[in-house]
DSSP file (Angstrom, degrees, kcal/mol; ACC not computed):
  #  RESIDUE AA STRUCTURE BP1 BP2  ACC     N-H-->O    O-->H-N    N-H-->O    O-->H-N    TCO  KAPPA ALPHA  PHI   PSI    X-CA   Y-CA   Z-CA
    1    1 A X              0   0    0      0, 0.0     3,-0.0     0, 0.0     0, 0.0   0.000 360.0 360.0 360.0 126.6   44.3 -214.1  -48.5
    2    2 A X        -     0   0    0      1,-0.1     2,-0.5     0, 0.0     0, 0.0  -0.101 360.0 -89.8 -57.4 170.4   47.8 -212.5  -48.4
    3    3 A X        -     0   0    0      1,-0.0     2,-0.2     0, 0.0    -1,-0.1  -0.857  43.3-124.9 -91.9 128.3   50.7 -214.6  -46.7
    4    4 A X        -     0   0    0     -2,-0.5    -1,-0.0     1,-0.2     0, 0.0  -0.334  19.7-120.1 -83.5 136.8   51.1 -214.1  -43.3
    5    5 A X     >  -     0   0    0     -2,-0.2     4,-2.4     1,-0.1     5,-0.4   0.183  27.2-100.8 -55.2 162.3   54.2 -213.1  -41.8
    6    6 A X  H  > S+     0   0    0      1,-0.3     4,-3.3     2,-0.2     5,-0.1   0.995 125.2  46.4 -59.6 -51.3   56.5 -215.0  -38.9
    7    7 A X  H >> S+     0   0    0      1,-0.2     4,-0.9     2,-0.2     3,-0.5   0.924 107.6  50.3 -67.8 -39.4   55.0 -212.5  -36.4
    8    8 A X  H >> S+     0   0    0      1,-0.3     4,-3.2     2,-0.2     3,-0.7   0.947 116.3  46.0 -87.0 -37.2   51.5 -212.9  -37.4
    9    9 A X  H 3X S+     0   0    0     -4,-2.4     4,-4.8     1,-0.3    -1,-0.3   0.928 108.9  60.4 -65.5 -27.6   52.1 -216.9  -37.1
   10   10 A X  H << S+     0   0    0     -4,-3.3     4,-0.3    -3,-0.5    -1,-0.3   0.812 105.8  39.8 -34.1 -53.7   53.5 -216.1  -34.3
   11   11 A X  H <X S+     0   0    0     -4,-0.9     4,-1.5    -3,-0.7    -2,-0.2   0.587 111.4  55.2-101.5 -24.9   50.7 -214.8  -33.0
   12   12 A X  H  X S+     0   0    0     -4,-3.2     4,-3.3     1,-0.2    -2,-0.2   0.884 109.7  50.8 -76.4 -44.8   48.2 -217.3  -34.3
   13   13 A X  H  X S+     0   0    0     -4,-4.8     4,-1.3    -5,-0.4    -2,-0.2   0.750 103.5  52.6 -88.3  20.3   50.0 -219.8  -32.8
   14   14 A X  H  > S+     0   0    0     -4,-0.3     4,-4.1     2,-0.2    -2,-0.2   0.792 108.8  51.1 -87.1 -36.1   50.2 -218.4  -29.6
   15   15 A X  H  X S+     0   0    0     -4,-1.5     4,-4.1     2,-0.2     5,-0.2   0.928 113.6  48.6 -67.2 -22.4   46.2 -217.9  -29.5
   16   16 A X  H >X S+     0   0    0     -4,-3.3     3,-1.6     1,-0.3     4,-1.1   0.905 113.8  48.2 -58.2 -62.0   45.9 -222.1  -30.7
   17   17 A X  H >X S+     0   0    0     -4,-1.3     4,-2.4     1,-0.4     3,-0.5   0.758 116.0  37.5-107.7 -70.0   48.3 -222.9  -28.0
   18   18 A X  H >X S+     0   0    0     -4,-4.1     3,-0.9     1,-0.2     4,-0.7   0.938 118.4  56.8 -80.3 -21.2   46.4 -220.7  -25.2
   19   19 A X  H <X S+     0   0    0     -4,-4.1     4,-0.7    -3,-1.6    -2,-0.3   0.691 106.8  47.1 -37.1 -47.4   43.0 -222.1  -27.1
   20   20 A X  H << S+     0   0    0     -4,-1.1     4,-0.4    -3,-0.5    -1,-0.3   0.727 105.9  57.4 -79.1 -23.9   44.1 -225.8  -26.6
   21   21 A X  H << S+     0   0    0     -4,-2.4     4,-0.5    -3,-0.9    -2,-0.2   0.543  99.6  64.7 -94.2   7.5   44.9 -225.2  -22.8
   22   22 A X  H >< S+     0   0    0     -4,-0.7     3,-1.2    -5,-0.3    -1,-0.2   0.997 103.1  42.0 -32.9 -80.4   41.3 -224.0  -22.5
   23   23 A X  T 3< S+     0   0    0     -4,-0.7    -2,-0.2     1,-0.3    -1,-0.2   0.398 102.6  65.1 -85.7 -18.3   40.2 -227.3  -23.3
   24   24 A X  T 3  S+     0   0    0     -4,-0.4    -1,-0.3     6,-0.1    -2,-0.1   0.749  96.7  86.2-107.7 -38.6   43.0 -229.0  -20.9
   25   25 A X  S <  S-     0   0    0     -3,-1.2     5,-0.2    -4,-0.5    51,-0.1  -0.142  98.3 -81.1 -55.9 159.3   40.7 -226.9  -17.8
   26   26 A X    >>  -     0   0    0      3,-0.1     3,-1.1    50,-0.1     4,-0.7  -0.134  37.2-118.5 -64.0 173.8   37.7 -228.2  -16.2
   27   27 A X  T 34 S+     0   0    0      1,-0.2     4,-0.5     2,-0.2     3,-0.3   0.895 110.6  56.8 -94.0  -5.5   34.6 -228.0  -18.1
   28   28 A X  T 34 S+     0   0    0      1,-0.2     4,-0.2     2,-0.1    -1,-0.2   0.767 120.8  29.6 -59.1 -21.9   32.8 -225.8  -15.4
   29   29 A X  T <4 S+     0   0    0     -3,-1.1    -1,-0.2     2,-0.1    49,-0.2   0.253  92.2  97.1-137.7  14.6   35.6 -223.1  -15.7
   30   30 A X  S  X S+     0   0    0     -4,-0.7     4,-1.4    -3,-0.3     3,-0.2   0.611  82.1  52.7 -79.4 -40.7   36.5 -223.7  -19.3
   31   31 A X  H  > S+     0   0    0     -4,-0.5     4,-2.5     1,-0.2     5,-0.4   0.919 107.8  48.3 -67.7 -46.0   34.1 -220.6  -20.6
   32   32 A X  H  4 S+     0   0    0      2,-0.3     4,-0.3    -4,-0.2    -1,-0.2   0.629 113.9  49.5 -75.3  -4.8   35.6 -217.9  -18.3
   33   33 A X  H  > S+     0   0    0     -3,-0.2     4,-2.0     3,-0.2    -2,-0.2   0.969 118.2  41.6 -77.6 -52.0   39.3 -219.3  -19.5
   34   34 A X  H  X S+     0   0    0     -4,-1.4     4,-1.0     2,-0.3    -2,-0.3   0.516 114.6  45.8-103.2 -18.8   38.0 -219.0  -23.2
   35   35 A X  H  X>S+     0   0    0     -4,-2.5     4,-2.0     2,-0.2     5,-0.7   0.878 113.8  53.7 -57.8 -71.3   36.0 -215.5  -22.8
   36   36 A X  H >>5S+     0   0    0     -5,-0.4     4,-2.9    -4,-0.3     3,-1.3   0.765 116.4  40.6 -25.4 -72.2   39.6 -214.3  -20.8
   37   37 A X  H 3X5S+     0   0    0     -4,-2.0     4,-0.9     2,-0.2    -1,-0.2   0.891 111.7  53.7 -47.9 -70.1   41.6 -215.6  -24.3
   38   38 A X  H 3<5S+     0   0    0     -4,-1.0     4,-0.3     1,-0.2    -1,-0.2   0.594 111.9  43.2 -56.3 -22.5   39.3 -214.3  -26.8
   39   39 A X  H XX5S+     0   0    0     -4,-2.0     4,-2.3    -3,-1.3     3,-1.8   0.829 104.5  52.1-114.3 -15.9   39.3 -210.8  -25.5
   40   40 A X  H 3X<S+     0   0    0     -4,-2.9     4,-0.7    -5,-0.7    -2,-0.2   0.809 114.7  54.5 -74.6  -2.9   42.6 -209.7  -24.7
   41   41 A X  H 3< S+     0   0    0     -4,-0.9    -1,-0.2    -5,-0.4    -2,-0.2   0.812 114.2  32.9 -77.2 -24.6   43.1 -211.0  -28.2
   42   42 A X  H X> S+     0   0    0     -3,-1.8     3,-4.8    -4,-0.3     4,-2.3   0.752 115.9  62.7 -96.9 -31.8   40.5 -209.0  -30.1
   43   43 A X  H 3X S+     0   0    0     -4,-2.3     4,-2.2     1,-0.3     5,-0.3   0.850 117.3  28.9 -85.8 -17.7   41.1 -205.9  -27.5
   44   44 A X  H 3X S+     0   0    0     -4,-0.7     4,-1.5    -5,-0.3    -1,-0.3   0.628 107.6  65.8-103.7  11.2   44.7 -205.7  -28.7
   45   45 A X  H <4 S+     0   0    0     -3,-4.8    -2,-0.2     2,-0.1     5,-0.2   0.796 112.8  41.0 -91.0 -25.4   44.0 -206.9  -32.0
   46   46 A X  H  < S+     0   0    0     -4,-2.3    -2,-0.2     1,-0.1    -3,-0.2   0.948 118.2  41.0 -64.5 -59.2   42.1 -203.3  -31.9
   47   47 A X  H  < S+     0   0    0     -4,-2.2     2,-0.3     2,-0.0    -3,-0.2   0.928 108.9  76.9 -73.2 -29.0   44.7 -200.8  -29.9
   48   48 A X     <  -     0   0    0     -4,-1.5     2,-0.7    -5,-0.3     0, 0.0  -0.592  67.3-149.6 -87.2 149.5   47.7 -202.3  -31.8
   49   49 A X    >   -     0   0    0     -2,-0.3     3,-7.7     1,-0.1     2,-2.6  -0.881  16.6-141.8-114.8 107.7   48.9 -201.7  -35.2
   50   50 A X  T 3  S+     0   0    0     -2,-0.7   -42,-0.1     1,-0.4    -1,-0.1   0.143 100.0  68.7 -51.6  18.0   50.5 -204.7  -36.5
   51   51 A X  T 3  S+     0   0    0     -2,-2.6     2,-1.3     1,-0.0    -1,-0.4   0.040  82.7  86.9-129.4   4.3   53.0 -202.7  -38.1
   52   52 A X    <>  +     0   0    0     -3,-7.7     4,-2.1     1,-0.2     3,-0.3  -0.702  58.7 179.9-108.0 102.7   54.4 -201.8  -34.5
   53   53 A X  H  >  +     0   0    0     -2,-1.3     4,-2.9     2,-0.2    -1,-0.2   0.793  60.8  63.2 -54.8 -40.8   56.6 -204.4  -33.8
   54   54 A X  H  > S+     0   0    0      2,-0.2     4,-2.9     1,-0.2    -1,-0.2   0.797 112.0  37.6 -31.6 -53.7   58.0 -203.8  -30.6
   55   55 A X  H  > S+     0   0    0     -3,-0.3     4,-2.0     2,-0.2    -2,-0.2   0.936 107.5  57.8 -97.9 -29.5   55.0 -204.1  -29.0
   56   56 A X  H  X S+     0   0    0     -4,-2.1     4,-1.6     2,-0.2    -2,-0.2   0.880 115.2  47.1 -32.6 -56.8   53.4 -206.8  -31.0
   57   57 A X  H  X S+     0   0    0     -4,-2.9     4,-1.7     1,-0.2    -1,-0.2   0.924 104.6  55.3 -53.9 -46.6   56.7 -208.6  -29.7
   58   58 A X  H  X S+     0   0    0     -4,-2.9     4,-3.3     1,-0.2    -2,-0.2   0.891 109.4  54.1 -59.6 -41.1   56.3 -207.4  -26.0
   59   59 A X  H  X S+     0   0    0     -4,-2.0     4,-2.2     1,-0.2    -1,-0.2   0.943 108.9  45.3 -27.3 -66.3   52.5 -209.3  -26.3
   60   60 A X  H  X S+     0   0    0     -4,-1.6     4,-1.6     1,-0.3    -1,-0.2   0.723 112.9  48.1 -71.8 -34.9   53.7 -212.5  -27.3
   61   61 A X  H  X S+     0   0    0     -4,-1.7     4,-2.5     2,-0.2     5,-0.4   0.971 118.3  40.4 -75.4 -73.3   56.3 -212.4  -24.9
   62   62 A X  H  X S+     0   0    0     -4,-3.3     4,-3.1     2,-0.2    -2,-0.3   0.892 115.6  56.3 -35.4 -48.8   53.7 -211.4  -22.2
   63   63 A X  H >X S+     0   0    0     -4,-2.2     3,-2.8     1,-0.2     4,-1.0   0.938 104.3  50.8 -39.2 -92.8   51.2 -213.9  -23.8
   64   64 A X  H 3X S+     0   0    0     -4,-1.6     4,-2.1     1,-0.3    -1,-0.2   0.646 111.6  44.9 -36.2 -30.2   53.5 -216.7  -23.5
   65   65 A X  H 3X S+     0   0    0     -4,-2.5     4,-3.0     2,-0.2    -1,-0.3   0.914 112.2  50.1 -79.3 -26.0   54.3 -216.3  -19.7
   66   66 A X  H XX S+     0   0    0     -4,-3.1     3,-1.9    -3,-2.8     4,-0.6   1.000 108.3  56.3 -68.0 -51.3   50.6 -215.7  -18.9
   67   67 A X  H 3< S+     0   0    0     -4,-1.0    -1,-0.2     1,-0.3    -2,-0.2   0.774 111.2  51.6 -53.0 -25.4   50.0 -219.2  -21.1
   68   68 A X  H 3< S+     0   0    0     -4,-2.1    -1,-0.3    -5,-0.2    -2,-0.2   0.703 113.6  35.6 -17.8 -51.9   52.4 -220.5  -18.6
   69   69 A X  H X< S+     0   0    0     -4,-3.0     3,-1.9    -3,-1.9     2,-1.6   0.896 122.5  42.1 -85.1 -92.3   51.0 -219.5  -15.7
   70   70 A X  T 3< S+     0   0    0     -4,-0.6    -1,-0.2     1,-0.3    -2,-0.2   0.049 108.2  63.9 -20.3   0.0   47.4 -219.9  -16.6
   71   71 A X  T 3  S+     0   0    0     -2,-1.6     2,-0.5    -5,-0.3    -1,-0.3   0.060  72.3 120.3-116.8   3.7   48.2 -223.4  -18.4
   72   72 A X    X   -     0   0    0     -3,-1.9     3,-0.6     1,-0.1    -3,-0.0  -0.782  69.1-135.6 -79.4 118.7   49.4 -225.2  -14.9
   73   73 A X  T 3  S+     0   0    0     -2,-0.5    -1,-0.1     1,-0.2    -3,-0.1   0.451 105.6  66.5 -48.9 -18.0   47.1 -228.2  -14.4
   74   74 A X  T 3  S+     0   0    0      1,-0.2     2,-1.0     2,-0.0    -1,-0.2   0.973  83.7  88.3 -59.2 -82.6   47.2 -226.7  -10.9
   75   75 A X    <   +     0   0    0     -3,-0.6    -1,-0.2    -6,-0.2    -3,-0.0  -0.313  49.2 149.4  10.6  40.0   45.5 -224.1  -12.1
   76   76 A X        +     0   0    0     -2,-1.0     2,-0.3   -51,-0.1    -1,-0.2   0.354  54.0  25.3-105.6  20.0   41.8 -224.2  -12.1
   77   77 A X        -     0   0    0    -52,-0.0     2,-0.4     2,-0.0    -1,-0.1  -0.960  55.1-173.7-159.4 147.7   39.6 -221.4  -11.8
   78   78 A X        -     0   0    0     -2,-0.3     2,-0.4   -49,-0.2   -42,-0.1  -0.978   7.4-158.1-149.6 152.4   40.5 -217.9  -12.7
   79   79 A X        -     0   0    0     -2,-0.4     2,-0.4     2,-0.0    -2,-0.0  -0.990  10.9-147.2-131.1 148.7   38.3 -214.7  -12.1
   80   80 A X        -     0   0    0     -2,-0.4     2,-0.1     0, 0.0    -2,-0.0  -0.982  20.4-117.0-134.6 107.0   38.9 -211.7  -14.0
   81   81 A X              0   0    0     -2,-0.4    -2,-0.0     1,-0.2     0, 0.0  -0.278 360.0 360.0-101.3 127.9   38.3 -207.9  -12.3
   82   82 A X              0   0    0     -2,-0.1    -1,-0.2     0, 0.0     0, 0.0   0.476 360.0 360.0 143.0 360.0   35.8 -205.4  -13.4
């Protein structure tokens, strides 16, 4: 396996990080957090090309607020539209 770059670590640890505040949820509502996580992660790991930086940055940035929001103990149940 090649060595991964600052953004790609970047980006792995942003998925542990929202991965661990899964687990931080109750355990009834702990699968729709972790379906929610797991696909906007493959679905951009599909539309983006990890050689456009910009937006790979603008994710992470987005990422991080949404693990903010969505990582408040407050925070328990989230429904997802569609």
């Amino acid at each position: 396996m090649s060595r991964l770059t600052g953004l790609q670590r970047e980006v792995l640890s942003l998925y542990r990080s929202c991965l661990r505040a899964v687990y931080r949820k109750p355990i009834d509502s702990r699968a729709h957090f972790k379906s929610f996580v797991t696909q906007e992660f493959r679905k951009y790991a599909v539309e983006v090309d990890r050689k456009d930086f910009d937006t790979v940055e603008f994710l992470l940035r987005k990422g991080k607020r949404q693990l903010e929001v969505y990582g408040d103990p407050n925070i328990k149940r989230m429904t997802t539209a569609g």
